[in-house]
Structures are given as C-alpha cells and as structure tokens.
VODREN-932885 format. One record per residue (C-alpha): z, x, y; residue in three letters; residue number from 1. Coordinates in steps of 0.2 Angstrom, whole numbers, padded with zeros to 4 digits. Each point is the difference from the previous one (the first is absolute). Example, Ala and Ser with C-alpha at 12.3 -4.5 7.8 and 13.67 -1.06 7.14 Angstrom:
residues 2
+-------+-------+-------+------+-----+
|    up |  east | north | type | seq |
+-------+-------+-------+------+-----+
|  0039 |  0062 | -0022 |  ala |   1 |
| -0003 |  0006 |  0017 |  ser |   2 |
+-------+-------+-------+------+-----+
END
This chain:
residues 97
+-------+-------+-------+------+-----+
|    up |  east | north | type | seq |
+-------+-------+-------+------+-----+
|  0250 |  0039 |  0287 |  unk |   1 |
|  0000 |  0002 | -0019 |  unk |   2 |
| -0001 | -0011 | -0014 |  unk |   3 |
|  0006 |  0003 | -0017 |  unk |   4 |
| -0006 | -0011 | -0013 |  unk |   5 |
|  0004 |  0001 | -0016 |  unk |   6 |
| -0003 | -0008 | -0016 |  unk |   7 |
|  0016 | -0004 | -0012 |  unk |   8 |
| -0003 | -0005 | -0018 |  unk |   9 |
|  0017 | -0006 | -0004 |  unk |  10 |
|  0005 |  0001 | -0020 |  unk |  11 |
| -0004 | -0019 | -0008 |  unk |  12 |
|  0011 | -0011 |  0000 |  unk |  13 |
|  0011 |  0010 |  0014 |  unk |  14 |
| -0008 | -0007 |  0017 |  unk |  15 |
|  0019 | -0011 |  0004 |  unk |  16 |
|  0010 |  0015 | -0005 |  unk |  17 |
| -0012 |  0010 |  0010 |  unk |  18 |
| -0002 | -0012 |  0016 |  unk |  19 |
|  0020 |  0000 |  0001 |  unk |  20 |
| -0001 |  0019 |  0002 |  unk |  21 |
| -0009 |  0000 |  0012 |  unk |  22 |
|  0010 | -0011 |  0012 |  unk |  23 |
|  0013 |  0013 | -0001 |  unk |  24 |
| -0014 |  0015 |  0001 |  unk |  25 |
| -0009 | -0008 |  0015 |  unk |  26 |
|  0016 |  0006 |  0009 |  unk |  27 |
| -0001 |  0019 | -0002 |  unk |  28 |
| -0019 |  0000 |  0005 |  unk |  29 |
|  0004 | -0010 |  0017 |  unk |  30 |
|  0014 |  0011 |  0005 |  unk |  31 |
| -0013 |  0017 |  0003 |  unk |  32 |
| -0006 |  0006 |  0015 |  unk |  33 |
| -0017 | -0003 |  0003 |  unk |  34 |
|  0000 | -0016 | -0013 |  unk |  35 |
| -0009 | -0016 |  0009 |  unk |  36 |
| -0001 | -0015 | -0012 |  unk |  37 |
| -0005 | -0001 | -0019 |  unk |  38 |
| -0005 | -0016 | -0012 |  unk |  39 |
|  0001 | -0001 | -0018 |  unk |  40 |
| -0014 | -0014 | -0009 |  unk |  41 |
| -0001 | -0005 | -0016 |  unk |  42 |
| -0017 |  0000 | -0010 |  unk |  43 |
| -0006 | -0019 | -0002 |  unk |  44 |
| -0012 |  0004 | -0015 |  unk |  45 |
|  0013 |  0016 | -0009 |  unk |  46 |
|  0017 | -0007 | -0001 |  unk |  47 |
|  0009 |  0018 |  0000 |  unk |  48 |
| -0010 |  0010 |  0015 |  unk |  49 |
|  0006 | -0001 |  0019 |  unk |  50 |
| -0007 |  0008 |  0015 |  unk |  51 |
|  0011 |  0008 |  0009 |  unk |  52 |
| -0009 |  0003 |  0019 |  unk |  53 |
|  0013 |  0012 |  0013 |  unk |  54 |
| -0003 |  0005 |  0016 |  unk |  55 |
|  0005 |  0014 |  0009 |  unk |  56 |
|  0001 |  0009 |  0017 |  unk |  57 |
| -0009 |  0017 | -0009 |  unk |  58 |
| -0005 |  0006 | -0019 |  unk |  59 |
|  0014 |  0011 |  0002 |  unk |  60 |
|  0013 | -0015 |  0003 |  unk |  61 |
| -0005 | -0005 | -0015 |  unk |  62 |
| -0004 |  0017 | -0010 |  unk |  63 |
|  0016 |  0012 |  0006 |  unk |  64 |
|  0010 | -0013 |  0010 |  unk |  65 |
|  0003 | -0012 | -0013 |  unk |  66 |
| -0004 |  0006 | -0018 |  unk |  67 |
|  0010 |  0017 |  0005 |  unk |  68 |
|  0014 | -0014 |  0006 |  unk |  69 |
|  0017 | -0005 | -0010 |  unk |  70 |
| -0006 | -0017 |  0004 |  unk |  71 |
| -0017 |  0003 | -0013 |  unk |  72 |
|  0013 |  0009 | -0015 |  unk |  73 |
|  0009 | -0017 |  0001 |  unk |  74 |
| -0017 | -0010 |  0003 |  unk |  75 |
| -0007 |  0010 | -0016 |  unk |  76 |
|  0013 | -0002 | -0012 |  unk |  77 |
|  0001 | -0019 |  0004 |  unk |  78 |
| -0020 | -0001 | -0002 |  unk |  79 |
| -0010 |  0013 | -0007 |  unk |  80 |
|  0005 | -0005 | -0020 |  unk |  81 |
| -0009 | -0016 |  0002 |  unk |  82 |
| -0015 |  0008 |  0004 |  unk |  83 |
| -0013 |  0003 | -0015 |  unk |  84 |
| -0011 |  0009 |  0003 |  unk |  85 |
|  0007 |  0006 |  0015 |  unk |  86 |
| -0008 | -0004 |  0017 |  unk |  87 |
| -0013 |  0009 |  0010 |  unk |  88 |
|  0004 |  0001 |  0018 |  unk |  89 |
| -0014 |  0002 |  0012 |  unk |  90 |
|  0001 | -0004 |  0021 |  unk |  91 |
| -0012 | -0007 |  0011 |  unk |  92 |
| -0002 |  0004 |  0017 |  unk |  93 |
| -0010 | -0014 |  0011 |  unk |  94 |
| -0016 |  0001 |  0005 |  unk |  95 |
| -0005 | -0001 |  0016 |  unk |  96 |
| -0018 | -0007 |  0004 |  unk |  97 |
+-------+-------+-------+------+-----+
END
C-alpha cells in the first residue's frame, strides 16, 4: 500500500470555494482502480493549507492509473487553480519493523 500525501496551499480567502470543489472532485479520484481511501484536513494554525493524505493499491494506481485518467483532467480543472504555489506530491510506503 501507498500513501500520497500532499500539501495544498489554497489561494486566501478561497478555502469554502475550494472545499466545495472538492466534494465534487472527491468523486473522480474514488472511481480509479487501485484507489483505497483518501482524507482532506485543514491546517488549525494556516487558514488556507490542507492536507490531502490518499492511499493506494500501488504508486502506479496513483502515478499512471489515476493522473493519466479522465477522471484527474476533470479532478484538475476543478482543483488545481486554487493551488499557489502548487503542491508537492511525495508517497510513503510503511515501514515495517
């Protein structure tokens, strides 16, 4: 399993317009293969940063399955103009000890 986490600094003053995207984008995401769960948080101390945490079956669920999806063209014309600057995705894979 795969964790995407991302950190989304949403444009001040946009955080409801943005959070009423993403209700609809949250759609596209679920519908891809290899797609488990995902959360969106809000930042107590920065009013306009989320984190937006995604697991996935594989990186490539994510990486090819997803953002090479028609489901991610819609997900990023609803979503990506909010961003500034524009996230850094990184995943995390768990660690075993």
């Amino acid at each position: 399993m795969i964790l995407e986490v991302a950190i989304l600094d949403v444009r001040p003053g946009q955080s409801a317009s943005f959070e009423a995207s993403f209700a609809e984008a949250q759609t596209y995401i679920s519908q891809i293969e290899g797609y488990q769960r995902h959360e969106l948080r809000k930042c107590v101390e920065r009013a306009d940063r989320y984190l937006l945490l995604a697991w996935w079956d594989t990186l490539e669920s994510h990486t090819e399955g997803f953002r090479g999806s028609p489901q991610y063209e819609r997900w990023r014309s609803l979503l990506h103009h909010y961003y500034e600057p524009f996230p850094e995705v990184e995943h995390y894979e768990q660690v075993v000890l």
